[in-house]
C-alpha positions in Angstrom: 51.1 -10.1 -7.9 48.3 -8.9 -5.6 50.1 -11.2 -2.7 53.5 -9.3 -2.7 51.6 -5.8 -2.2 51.1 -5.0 1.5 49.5 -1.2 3.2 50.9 0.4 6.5 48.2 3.1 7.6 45.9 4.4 5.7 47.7 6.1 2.5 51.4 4.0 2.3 51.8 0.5 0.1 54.5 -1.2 -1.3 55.6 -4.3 -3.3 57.9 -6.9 -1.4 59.5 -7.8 -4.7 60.3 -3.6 -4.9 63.6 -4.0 -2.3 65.7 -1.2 -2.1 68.2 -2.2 0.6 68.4 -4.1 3.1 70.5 -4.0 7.0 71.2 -5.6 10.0 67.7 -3.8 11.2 65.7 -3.5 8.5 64.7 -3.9 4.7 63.9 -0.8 2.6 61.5 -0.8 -0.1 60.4 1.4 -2.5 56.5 2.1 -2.2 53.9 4.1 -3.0 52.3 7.4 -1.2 48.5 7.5 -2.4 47.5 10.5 -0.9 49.7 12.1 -3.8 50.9 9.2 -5.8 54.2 10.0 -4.8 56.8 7.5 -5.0 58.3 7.1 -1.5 60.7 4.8 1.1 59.6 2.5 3.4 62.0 1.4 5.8 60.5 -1.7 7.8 62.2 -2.6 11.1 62.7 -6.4 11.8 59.7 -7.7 13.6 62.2 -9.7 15.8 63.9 -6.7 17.1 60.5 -5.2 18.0 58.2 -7.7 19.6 56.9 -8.1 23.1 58.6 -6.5 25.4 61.0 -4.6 23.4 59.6 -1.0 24.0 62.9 0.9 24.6 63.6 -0.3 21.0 60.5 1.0 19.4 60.9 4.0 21.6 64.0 4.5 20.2 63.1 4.2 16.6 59.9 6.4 17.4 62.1 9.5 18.7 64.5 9.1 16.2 62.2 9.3 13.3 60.1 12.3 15.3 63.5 14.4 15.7 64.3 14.2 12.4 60.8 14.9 10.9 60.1 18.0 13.0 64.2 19.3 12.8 64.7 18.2 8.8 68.0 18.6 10.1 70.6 19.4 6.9 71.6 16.8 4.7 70.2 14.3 6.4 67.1 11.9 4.4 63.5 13.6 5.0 61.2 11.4 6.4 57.3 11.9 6.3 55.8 9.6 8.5 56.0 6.8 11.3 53.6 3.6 11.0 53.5 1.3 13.9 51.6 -1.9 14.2 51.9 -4.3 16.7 55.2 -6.4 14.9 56.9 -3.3 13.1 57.6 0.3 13.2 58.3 1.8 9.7 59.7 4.8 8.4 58.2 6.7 5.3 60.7 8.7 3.8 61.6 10.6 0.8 63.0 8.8 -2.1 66.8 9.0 -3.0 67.8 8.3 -6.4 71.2 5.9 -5.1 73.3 5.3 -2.2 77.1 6.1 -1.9 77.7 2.1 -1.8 76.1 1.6 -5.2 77.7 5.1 -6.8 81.2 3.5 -5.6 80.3 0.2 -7.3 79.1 1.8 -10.7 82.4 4.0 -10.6 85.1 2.9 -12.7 87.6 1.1 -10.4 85.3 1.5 -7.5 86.9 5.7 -7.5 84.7 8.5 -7.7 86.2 12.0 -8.8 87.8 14.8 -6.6 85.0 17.2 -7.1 82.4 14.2 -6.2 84.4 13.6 -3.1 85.1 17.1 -2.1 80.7 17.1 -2.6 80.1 13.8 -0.3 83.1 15.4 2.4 80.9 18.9 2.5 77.7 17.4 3.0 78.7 14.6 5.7 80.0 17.8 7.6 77.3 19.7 7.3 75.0 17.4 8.5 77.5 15.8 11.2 77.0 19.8 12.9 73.1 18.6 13.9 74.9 15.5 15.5 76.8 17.6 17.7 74.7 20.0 18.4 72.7 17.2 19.7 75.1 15.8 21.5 74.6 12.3 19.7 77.2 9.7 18.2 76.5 7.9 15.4 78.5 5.4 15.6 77.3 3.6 12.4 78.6 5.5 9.8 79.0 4.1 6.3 78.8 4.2 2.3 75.2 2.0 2.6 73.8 4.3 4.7 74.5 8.0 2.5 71.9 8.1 -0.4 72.5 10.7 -2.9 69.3 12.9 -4.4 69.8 15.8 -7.0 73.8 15.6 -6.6 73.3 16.0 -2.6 74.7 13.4 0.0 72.2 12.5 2.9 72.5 10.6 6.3 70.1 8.0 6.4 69.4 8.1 10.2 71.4 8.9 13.4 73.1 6.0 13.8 70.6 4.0 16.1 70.9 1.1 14.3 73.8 0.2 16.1 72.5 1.2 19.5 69.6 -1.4 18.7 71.4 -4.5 17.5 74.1 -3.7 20.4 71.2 -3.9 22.8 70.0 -7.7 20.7 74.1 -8.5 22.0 74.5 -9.1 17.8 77.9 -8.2 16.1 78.0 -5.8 14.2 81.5 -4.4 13.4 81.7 -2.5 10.0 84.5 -1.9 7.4 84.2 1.6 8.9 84.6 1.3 12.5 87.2 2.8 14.4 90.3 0.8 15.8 89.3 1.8 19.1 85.6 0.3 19.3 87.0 -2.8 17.3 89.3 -3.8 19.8 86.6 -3.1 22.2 88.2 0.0 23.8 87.1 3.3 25.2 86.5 5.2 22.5 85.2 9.0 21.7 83.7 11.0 19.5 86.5 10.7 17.3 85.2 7.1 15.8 83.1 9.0 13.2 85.8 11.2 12.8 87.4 7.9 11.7 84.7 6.5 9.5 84.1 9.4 7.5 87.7 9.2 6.6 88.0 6.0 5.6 84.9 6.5 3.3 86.7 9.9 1.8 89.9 7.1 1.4 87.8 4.9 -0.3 85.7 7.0 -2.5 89.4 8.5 -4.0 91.6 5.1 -4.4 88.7 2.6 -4.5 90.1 0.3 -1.3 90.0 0.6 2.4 93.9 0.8 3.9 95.5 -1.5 6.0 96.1 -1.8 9.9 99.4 -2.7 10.3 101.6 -2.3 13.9 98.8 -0.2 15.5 99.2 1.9 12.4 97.4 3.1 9.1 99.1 1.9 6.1 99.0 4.8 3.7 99.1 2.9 -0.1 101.9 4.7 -2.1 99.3 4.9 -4.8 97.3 7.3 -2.9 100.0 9.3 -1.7 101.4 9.8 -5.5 98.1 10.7 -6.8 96.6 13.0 -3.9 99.7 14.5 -2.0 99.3 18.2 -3.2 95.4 17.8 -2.9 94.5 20.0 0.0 91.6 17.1 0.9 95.0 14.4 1.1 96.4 16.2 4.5 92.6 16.6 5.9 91.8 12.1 5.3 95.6 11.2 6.4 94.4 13.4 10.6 91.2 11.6 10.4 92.3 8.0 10.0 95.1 8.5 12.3 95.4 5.2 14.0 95.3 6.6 17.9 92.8 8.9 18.6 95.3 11.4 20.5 96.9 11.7 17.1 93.7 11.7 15.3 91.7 15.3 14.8 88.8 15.8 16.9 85.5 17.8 16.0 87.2 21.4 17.0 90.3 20.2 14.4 87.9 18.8 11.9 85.5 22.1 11.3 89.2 24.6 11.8 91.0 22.8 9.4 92.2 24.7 6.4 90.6 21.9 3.8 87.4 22.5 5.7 87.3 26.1 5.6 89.1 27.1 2.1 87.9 24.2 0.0 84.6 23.3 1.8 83.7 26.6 2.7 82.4 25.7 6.5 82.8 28.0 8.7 81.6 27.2 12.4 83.1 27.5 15.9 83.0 23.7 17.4 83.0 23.3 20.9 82.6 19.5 22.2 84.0 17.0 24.0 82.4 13.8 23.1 83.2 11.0 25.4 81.3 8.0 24.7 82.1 6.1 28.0 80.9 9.5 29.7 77.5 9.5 27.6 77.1 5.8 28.7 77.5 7.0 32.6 75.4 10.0 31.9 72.9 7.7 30.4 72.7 5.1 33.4 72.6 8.2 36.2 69.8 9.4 34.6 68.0 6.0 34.1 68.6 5.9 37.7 67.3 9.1 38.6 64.1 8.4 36.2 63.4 5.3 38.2 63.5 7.2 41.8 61.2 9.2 40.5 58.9 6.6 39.4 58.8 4.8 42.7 55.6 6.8 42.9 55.2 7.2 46.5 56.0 3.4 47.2 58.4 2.3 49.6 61.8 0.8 47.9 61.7 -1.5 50.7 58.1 -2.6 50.9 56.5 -6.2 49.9 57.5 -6.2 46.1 54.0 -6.9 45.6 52.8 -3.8 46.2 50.9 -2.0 42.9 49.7 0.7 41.3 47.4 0.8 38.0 48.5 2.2 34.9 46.4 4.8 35.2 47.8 5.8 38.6 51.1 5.0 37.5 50.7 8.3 34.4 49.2 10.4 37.1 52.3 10.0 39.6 54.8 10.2 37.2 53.3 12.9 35.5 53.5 15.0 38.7 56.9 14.1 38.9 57.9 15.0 35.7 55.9 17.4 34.5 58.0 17.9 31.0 57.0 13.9 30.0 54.2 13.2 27.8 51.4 11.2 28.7 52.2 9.2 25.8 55.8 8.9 26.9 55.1 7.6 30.7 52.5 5.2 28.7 55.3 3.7 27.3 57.5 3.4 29.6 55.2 1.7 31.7 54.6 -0.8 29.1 58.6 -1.1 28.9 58.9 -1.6 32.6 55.9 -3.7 33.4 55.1 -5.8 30.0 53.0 -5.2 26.9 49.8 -7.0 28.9 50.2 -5.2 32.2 47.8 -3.7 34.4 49.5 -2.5 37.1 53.2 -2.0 37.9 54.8 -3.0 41.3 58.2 -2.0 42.9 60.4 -5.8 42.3 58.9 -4.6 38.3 60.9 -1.1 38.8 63.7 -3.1 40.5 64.4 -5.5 37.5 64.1 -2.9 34.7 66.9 -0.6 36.0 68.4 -3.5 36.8 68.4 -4.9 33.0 69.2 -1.5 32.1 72.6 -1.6 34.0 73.4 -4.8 32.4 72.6 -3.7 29.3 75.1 -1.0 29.8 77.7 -2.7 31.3 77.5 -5.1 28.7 78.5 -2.4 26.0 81.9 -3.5 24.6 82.4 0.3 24.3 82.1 1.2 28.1 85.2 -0.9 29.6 88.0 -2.3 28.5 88.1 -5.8 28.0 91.1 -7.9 29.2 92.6 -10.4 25.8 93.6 -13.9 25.9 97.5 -14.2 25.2 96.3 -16.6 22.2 93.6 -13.8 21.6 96.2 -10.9 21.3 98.3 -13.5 19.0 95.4 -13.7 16.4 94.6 -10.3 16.9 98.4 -9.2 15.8 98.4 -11.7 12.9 95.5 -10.5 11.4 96.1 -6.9 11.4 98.0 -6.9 8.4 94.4 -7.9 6.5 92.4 -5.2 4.9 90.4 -3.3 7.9 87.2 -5.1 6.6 88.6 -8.6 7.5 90.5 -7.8 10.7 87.9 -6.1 12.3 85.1 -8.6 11.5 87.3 -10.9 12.7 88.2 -9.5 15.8 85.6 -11.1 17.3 87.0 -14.2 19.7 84.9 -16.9 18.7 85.4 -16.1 15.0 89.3 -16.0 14.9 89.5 -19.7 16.9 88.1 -21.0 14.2 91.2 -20.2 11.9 92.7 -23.4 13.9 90.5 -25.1 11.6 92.2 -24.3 8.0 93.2 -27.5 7.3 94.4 -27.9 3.6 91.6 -30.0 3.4 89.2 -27.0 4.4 90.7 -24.7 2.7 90.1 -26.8 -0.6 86.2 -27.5 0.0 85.9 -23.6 0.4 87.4 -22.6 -2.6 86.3 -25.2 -4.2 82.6 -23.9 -3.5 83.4 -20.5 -4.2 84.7 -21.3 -8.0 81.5 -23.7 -8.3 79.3 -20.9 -7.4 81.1 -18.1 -9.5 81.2 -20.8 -12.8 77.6 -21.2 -12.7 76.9 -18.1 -11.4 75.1 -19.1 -8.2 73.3 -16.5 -6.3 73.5 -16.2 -2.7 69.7 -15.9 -2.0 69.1 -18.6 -4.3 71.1 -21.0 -2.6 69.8 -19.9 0.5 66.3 -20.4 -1.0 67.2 -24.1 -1.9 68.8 -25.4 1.2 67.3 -22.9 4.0 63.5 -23.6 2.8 61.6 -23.9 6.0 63.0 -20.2 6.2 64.9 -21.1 10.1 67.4 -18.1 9.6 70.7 -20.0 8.4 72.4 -23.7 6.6 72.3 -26.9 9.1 75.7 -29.0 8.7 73.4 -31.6 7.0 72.2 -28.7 4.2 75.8 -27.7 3.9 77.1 -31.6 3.5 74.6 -31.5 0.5 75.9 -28.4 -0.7 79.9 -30.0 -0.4 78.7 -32.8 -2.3 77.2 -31.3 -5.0 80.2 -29.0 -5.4 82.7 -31.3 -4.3 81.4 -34.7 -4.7 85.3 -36.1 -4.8 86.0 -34.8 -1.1 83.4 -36.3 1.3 85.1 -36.8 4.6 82.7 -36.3 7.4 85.3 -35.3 9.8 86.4 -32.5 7.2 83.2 -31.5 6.3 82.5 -30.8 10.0 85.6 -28.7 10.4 83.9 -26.7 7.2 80.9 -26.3 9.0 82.3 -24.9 12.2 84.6 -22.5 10.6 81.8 -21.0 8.5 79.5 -21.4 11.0 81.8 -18.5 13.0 79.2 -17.3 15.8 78.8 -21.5 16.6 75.1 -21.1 17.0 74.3 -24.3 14.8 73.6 -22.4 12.0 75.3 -20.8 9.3 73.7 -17.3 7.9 73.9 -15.5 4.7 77.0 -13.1 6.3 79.0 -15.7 7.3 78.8 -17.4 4.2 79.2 -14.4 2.1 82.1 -13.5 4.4 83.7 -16.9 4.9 83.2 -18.2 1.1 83.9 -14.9 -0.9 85.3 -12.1 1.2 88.1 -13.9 3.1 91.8 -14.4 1.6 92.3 -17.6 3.2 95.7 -18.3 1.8 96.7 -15.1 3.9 95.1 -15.8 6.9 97.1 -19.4 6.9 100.1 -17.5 6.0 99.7 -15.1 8.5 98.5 -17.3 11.3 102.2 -20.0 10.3 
């Protein structure tokens, strides 16, 4: 038992086995505050995310976690404290008693009530004001990351998450992402405008809706039961399929839902244009690294240095309003964790990366579709908006070529093995991914078919299994794929839709 406890600084400890939740980020356990025997939340960042040179992304986390301790902005999670060691940054924060994900699961028929929902609408507005008066997007709103404490709904974080596994070029689209950033358009504000509403959506009929024709498919269902709701006209603007139809913030905090029902009265003024944050962003990363050329000449011998300490001094001078601890970062973030000194071809390559980075951003250009891509694309839209926008991704809808009868029956064939003998996901992971290398070879996955489907061995089909789960191609198959490939998918649909 002693094994499973680990410390972060000098009062926080915590029990591995004690796992609250866990992300695309990080893993959240419940812990222990000794300095007052509190019970707390530690949220630990993945140590892959944040090692070596990755200093922009503990940066990121650092600030984050700073802005919200200091503002304890309004309905959003407190936190107490940051721990860093050399792997991980964690977050201490207050405990909450559930999230909105689990509430929705314990709810009969996955529906909560009006006056819950009217509750979770008022809060997520109230603190969504902090966001805009920060001039931040979150950009990752969803039901896993609202916890609930003494009947009161609470953000999680600001939405960095996504910024951070953008940056690590990992997928990451959401039941809850706008149409717009799915299809890898330019996209505004108005996405969280989008993924609140679909949360309000589900929390009332206990599904997501369907995209059909570049439209939202309003169930008959929830129209009959939530027409003459005042809330029904407020979720049918916000999930508007285009965003020139869709409300913006002004609409949002003026509408009569908002100010009769929810009692929020405020005077909105913002234009939020992500693709203009993202140039805003660069001309200032450029205008940062003029500044930190520090007296040397952009055209001298690239071998040219200064030491750190030299490095803080200039900069410092140069902008005044920077920490010392700040410039001290950034120089690690420019020059490497082990650095001494800095040189201009150093400065060169990191606002060089930094452009990349940014131009990289499916969000910041429009990206130009196969004719077979647009195909899928429109044959899948009829799927629930969880399936169609995780599979929106190219490499993961050429694999639908691959639903072979023959396929099709290995994988459900697996899925009713697993659900007779009630077979956990981690524990199958456990059993065939023991060495712990992040995902299910094609030879643990033959084992798994013939164990589960001894009758069928056909190597060529069993490949053609392994390459359609194994969507992203990387040689392995991870615990979302499988989830999502195995249990989430209808893959009678998808045939039907894609003959």
């Amino acid at each position: 038992m002693q094994q499973d406890l680990c410390k972060v600084g000098q009062y926080f400890q915590w029990d591995q086995k004690k796992v609250l939740g866990e992300g695309r980020i990080s893993v959240i356990y419940q812990g222990l505050n000794s300095k007052d025997n509190s019970i707390i939340a530690i949220k630990k960042f993945r140590s892959d995310l944040l090692q070596n040179k990755n200093f922009y992304l503990r940066e990121l986390l650092k600030q984050e976690e700073l802005l919200l301790r200091m503002m304890q902005p309004e309905n959003f999670i407190k936190c107490i404290a940051l721990e860093e060691t050399q792997n991980s940054v964690y977050w201490i924060t207050e405990l909450a008693e559930t999230s909105l994900r689990q509430e929705m699961i314990q709810a009969e028929n996955g529906k909560l009530k009006m006056e819950q929902v009217i509750n979770l609408c008022k809060n997520l507005l109230d603190g969504y004001l902090f966001l805009i008066n920060q001039n931040v997007l979150h950009q990752d709103i969803k039901p896993e990351g609202i916890l609930k404490k003494n009947n009161q709904y609470y953000y999680s974080d600001l939405g960095n998450g996504y910024m951070i596994s953008r940056f690590q070029g990992e997928n990451n689209q959401t039941n809850y992402q706008s149409p717009q950033k799915t299809l890898n358009q330019i996209y505004t504000g108005k996405c969280d405008i989008w993924s609140i509403g679909i949360i309000l959506y589900e929390c009332l009929s206990g599904s997501v809706p369907i995209i059909h024709n570049n439209e939202t498919q309003i169930a008959k269902e929830f129209t009959d039961a939530y027409q003459n709701e005042p809330i029904y006209d407020f979720i049918i603007q916000c999930i508007k399929y285009s965003e020139s139809e869709r409300l913006s913030w002004e609409q949002v905090y003026s509408h009569p839902f908002v100010i009769n029902q929810l009692d929020i009265k405020v005077d909105v003024k913002i234009e939020q244009s992500y693709t203009a944050f993202k140039e805003q962003f660069l001309k200032t990363t450029v205008q940062v690294n003029l500044y930190l050329m520090i007296g040397m000449n952009s055209e001298s011998d690239n071998t040219e240095r200064l030491t750190k300490q030299e490095f803080i001094q200039s900069a410092k001078k140069q902008t005044p309003n920077s920490s010392s601890k700040e410039i001290n970062s950034l120089f690690y973030e420019i020059a490497g964790f082990k650095a001494t000194h800095i040189t201009n071809k150093d400065i060169n390559n990191w606002q060089n990366r930094v452009k990349n980075r940014l131009k990289g951003d499916r969000g910041y250009h429009y990206q130009l579709m196969s004719q077979e891509q647009t195909e899928q694309d429109n044959q899948l839209k009829n799927l629930p908006v969880l399936k169609w926008t995780i599979n929106l991704d190219k490499k993961r809808l050429k694999n639908v070529s691959l639903l072979y009868p023959e396929v099709v029956e290995i994988i459900l064939s697996i899925k009713a093995s697993m659900n007779k003998f009630n077979t956990k996901l981690d524990d199958l992971f456990n059993k065939y991914d023991p060495n712990k290398i992040g995902g299910i070879t094609k030879q643990q996955l033959d084992k798994i078919i013939m164990k589960m489907y001894p009758e069928g061995r056909n190597d060529v089909v069993m490949s053609h299994v392994f390459q359609f789960i194994n969507q992203f191609q990387n040689g392995k198959i991870s615990k979302e794929e499988f989830q999502f490939c195995i249990f989430d998918l209808d893959l009678q649909e998808i045939i039907k839709k894609r003959n």
